[in-house]
C-alpha positions in Angstrom: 34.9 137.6 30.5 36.3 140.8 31.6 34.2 143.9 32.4 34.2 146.7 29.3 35.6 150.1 30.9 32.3 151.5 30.7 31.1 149.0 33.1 34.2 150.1 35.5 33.2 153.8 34.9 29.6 152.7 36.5 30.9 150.8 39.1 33.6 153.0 40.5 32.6 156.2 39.2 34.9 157.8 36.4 36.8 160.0 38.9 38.3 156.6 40.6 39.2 154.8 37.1 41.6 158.3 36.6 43.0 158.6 40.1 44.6 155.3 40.7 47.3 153.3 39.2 46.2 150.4 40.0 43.3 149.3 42.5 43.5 150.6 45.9 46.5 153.2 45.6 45.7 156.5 44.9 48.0 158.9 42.8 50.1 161.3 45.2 49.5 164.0 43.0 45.8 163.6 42.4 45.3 163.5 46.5 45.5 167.1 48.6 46.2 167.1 52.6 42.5 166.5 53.7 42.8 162.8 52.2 46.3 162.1 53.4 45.6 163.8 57.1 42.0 163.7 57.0 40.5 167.1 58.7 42.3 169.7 60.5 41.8 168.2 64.1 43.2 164.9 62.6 46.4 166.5 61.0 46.2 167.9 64.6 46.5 164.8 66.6 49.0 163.4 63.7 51.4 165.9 65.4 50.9 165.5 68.1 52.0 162.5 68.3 54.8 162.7 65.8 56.0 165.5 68.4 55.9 163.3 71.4 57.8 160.3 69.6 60.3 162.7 68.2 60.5 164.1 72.2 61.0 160.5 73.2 63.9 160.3 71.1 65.3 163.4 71.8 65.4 162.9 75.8 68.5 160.6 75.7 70.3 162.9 73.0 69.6 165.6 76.0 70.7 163.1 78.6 73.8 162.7 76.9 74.4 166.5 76.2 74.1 166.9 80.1 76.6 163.8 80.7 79.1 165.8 78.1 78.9 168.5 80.0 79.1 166.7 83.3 82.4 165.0 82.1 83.6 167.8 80.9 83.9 169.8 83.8 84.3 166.9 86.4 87.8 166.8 86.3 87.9 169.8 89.2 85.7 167.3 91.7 88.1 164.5 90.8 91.1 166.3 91.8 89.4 167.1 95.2 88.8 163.5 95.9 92.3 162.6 95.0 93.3 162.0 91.3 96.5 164.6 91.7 97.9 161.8 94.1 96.2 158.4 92.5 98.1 159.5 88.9 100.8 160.2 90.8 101.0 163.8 89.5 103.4 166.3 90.1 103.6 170.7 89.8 102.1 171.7 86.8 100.9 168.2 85.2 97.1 168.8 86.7 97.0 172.1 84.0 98.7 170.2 81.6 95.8 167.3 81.9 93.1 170.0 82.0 94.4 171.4 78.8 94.8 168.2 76.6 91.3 168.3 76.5 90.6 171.4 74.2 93.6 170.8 72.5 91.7 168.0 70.8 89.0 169.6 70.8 89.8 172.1 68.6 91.8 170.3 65.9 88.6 168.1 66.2 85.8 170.7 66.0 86.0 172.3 62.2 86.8 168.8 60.3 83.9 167.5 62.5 81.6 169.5 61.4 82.3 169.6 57.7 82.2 165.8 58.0 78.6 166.2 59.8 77.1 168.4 57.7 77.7 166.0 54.2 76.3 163.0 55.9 73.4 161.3 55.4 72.6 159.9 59.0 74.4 162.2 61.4 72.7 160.2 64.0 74.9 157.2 63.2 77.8 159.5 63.6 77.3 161.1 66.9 76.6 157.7 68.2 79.8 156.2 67.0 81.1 159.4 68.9 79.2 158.6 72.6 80.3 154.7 72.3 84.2 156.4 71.6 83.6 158.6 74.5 82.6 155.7 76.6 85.7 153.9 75.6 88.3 156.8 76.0 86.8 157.1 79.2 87.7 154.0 80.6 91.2 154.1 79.4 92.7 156.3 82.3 95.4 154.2 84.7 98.5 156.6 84.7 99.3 159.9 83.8 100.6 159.3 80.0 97.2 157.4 79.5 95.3 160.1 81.2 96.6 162.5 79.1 96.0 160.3 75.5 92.4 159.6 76.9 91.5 163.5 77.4 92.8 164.3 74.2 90.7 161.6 72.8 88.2 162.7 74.6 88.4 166.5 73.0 88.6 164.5 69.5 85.0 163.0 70.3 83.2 165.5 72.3 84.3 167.8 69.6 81.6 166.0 67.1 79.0 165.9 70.2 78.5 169.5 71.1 77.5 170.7 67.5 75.8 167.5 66.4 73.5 167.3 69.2 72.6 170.9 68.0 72.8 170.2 64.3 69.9 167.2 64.9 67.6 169.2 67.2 67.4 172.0 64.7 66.0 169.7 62.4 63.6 168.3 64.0 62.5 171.7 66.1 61.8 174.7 64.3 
């Protein structure tokens, strides 16, 4: 025998009946933030601790904006311990390696970050970009290859810089 819905209305009160759509889920709508946070202090420590996960995460994006830079402007340290003679290079060919790098860069930098802003999960992006930085890292044995590899390099770093950026202003404001 099921109960009338005036025996519901006296069990559950008639504000519950109206506020659910079925029994235990309350309508979004029909809730404000004090039942979805509870009181101020919890909303408070909610936060908080959003705040320190999304820190968390954010720590190896920063560790990985300080390797960028790192590689980036290593290439004067390596050619004090020796990679002028290990590449066997000759006269102008250091400038030439140094400037390979921006060159990608900047046909990289403006399609990157049209191509950034439209997607969905930039963060699977920018990764993709650090494990292509890793690999075009590793790819230097002569001079021709160390010039392909910095260019490369410019091509991925090119997506880094302003992604790193583009993902930390939305989660910081």
């Amino acid at each position: 025998m099921q109960p009338s819905p005036n025996d519901q209305n006296s069990l559950l009160g008639s504000s519950a009946i109206l506020s659910y759509d079925f029994v235990g889920t309350p309508r979004v709508d029909d809730l404000d933030d004090s039942d979805i946070f509870g009181d101020a202090e919890g909303r408070k420590i909610l936060e908080k601790q959003l705040l320190r996960k999304l820190d968390r995460r954010v720590m190896f994006l920063l560790l990985v904006y300080i390797m960028n830079y790192l590689d980036r402007y290593n290439a004067a340290a390596a050619r004090l311990q020796g990679l002028e003679s290990d590449l066997h290079m000759s006269g102008s060919q250091f400038n030439t390696f140094i400037s390979t790098f921006y060159v990608g860069y900047m046909l990289m930098q403006v399609p990157s970050n049209m191509f950034l802003s439209s997607m969905q999960r930039p963060s699977l992006y920018l990764s993709g970009c650090v494990f292509l930085l890793g690999v075009c890292s590793i790819t230097t044995g002569s001079f021709t290859q160390a010039l392909t590899s910095r260019f490369f390099l410019g091509f991925c770093e090119a997506a880094w810089q302003p992604g790193v950026m583009f993902l930390l202003s939305k989660w910081y404001s």
